[in-house]
C-alpha positions, 0 to 999 in steps of 0.5 A: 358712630352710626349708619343708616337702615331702613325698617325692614333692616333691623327686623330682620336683624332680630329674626322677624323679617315682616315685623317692619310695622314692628320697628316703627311702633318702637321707634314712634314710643322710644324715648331713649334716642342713644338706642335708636334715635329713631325720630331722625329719618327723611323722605325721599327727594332730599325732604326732612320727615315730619316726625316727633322731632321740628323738621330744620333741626332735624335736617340739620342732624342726619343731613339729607340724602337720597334714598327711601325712609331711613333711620339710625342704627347704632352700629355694633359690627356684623355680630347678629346675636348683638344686634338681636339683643340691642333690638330687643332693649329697644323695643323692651325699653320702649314699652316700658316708656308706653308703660309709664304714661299709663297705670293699671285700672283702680279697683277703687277709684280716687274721685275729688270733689270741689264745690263752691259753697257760700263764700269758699269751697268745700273739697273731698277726696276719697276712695269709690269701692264697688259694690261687685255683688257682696253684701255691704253694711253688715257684712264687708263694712261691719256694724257698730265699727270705724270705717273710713267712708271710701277706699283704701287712704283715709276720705278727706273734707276741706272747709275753705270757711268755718261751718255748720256740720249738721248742727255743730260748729267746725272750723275751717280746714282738712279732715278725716271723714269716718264713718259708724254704721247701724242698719238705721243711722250713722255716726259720720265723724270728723277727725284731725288725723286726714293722713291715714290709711283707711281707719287703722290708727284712728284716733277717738281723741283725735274726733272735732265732731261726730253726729248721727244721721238717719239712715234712708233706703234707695230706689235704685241700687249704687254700684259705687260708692259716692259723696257728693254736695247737694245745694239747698240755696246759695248759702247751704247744702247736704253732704249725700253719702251712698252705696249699694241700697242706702244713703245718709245727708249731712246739713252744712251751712255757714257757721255764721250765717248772719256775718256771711249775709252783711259781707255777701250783702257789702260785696254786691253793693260793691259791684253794683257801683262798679257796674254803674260807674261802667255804664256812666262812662260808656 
């Protein structure tokens, strides 16, 4: 069974008799309503409050009473040094359901990327380590080694088409991007093996391509790493990859680029034959 108690009751209950402000901050984040199922209290004027419950059926719950705001209490008896304790489970388990809602700031941030791309799309998901005042190439990602171009998991490339990765042919699908850096090129390699953490277990034999691409140094500094898709025509583009003071392009275009021009070319007679037949009935 329950009874009734305004705010200031149960501060007082746990020591701090002007902590009411206290109790409603708990009792708005509680999800634990077996508690306190704090969402069930009323204005004065036989009045159902408008909290995080809909309002008839609240009424129907706590029925309506006169009196000041009020919400229910579990009832433990007059046994204080219990009641500090339930009070303080409530609000710990009400930070706790605050908690879950959120999460701790990543010292890398996971970014996805989607772009359309002649007929499909390509994606990426990767880490974007910062800068933070060390030195990078050279140092933090050593020369002449596999890196997983990011942070923490793996960097992943989806294909949704067959493509043309900077002069060789890739089919559709997801895979590692990993990364040889020299001071004046990189390998930029495609793997099979997208599942792993960082470059830990790569696995040469598990390579679909790799090319090498000149180096190129930046005006402005990159604090955080970035892959982004740049746009040359409707057709193709450049995988840009940057940080701290440089940057490297691959050229992507259709891996059958005379097939990809006779199905687009197909496609827009169609629609423009739907669009006449529009007109016509209008």
């Amino acid at each position: 069974m329950g009874e009734t108690r305004t705010y200031k009751q149960p501060s007082e209950f746990s020591g701090n008799p002007k902590e009411i402000r206290t109790v409603g901050t708990a009792k708005g984040i509680n999800k634990i309503a077996i508690l306190m199922p704090c969402h069930r209290g009323h204005w004065l004027k036989r009045r159902a409050g408008g909290l995080c419950r809909r309002i008839p059926e609240k009424a129907k719950i706590i029925g309506i009473r006169k009196g000041y705001f009020i919400l229910i209490f579990v009832n433990l008896g007059k046994n204080l040094h219990v009641k500090k304790l339930l009070f303080a489970l409530c609000l710990s388990a009400s930070a706790l359901s605050f908690a879950q809602d959120y999460s701790v700031p990543a010292a890398s941030p996971r970014q996805k990327v989607e772009q359309q791309f002649s007929m499909s799309k390509i994606s990426i998901d990767y880490g974007r380590p910062g800068v933070k005042g060390r030195k990078i190439f050279g140092e933090l990602v050593p020369y002449g080694q596999v890196w997983r171009a990011g942070a923490n998991s793996s960097t992943k490339i989806t294909f949704g088409q067959s493509v043309n990765f900077g002069g060789k042919m890739v089919p559709a699908g997801t895979y590692g991007l990993f990364i040889v850096p020299t001071e004046k090129e990189w390998k930029v390699i495609l793997n099979k093996d997208f599942q792993q953490w960082g470059a830990y277990t790569y696995d040469p034999k598990q390579d679909v391509v790799d090319i090498t691409v000149p180096v190129n140094k930046l005006a402005d500094k990159q604090e955080w790493f970035e892959i982004t898709l740049n746009p040359t025509d409707e057709n193709s583009g450049n995988l840009v990859i940057k940080w701290d003071m440089v940057q490297a392009e691959v050229a992507l275009k259709p891996a059958k680029p005379d097939a990809v021009i006779k199905i687009s070319d197909k496609l827009k007679e169609i629609k423009k034959i739907e669009s006449d037949a529009a007109k016509a009935k209008s």
